[in-house]
C-alpha positions as CSV (number, residue, x, y, z in Angstrom):
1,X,-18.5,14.2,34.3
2,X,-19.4,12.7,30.7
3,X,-19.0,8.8,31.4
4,X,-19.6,7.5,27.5
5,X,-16.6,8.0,25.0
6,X,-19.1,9.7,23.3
7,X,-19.9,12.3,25.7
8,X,-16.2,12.5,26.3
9,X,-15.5,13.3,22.7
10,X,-18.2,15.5,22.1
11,X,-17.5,17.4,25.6
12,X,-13.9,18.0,24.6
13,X,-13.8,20.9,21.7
14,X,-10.4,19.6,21.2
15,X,-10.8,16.0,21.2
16,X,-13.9,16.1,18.7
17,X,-11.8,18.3,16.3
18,X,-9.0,15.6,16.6
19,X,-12.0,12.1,15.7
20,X,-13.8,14.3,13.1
21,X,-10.6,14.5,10.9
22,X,-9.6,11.3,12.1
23,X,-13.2,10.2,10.7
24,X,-12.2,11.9,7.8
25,X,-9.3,10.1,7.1
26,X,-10.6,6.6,7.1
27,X,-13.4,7.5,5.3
28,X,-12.0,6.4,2.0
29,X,-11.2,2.7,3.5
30,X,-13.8,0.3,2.7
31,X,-15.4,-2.0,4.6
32,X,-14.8,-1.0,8.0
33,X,-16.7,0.2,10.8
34,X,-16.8,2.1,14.4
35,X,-17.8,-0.4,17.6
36,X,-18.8,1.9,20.5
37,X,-17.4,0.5,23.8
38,X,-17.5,2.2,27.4
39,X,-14.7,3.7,27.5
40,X,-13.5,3.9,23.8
41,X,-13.9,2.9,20.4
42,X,-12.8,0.4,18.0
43,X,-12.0,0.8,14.3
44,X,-12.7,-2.8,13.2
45,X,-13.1,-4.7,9.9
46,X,-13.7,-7.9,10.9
47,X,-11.3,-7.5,13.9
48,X,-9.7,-4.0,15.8
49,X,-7.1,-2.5,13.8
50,X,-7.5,0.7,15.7
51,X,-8.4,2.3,19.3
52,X,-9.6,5.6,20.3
53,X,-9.5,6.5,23.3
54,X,-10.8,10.8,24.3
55,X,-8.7,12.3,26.6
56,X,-9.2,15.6,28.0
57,X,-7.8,17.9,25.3
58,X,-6.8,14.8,22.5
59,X,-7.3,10.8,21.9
60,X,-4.9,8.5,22.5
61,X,-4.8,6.3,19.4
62,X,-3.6,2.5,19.6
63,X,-2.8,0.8,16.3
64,X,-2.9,-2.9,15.9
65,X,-0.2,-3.8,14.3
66,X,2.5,-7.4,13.9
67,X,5.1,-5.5,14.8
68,X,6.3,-3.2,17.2
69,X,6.7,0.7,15.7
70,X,9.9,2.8,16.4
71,X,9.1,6.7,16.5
72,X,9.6,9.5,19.1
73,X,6.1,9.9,18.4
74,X,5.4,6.8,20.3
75,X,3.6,7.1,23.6
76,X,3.5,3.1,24.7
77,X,3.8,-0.1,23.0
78,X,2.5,-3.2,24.0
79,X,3.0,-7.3,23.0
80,X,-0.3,-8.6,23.1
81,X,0.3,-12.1,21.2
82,X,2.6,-13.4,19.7
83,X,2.1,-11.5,15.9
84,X,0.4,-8.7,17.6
85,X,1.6,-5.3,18.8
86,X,-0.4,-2.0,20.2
87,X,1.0,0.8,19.5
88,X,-0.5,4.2,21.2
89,X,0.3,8.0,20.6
90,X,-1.4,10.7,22.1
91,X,-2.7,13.3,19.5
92,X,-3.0,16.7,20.7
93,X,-4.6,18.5,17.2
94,X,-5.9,17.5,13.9
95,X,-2.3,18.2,12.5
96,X,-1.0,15.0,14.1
97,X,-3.0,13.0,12.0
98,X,-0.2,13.4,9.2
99,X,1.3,11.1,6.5
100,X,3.2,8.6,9.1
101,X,0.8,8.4,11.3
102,X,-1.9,7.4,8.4
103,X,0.2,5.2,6.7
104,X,0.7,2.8,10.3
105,X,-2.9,3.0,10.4
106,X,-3.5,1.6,6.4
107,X,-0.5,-0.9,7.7
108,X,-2.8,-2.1,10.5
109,X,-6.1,-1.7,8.4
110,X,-4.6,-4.0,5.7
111,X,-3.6,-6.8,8.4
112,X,-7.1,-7.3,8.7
113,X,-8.0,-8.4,5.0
């Protein structure tokens, strides 16, 4: 059993499809960076304004974001502080990662300037 996110990632065909275009979309944001955890990994400038998490066959991805999203996409959402709000969906291919979904993540990205 792979016990690092990485291993988890790069022992799930599907979940390593799902972070590479993931990857791929963030690439153009400046200034921002991957922190490896145990478990996971944070998309952080200056703070977290993203969470992957490998699942077997997909991530879970949490958003950091001030506000609390509203979508039958959403999976869980959690108050955290007062101002600040995780927000998770489970993507399950690369397609997921679609127009909505990237523009919650620039919301959260741009919370952190």
């Amino acid at each position: 059993m792979a016990r690092t996110a990485r291993e988890r990632i790069e022992g799930d065909p599907a979940s390593a499809v799902i972070y590479k275009a993931l990857m791929d979309h963030l690439s153009p944001l400046e200034g921002w960076e991957v922190q490896e955890n145990a478990s996971s990994f944070h998309v952080a400038r200056g703070r977290a304004f993203l969470g992957i998490h490998p699942r077997r066959g997909g991530i879970l991805v949490n958003i950091v974001l001030n506000r609390q999203l509203e979508s039958e996409r959403l999976h869980r959402s959690d108050r955290v502080s007062a101002n600040r709000w995780h927000n998770e969906f489970i993507l399950l291919g690369p397609e997921a990662i679609d127009a909505e979904l990237l523009a919650w993540i620039h919301e959260g990205y741009d919370l952190t300037a």
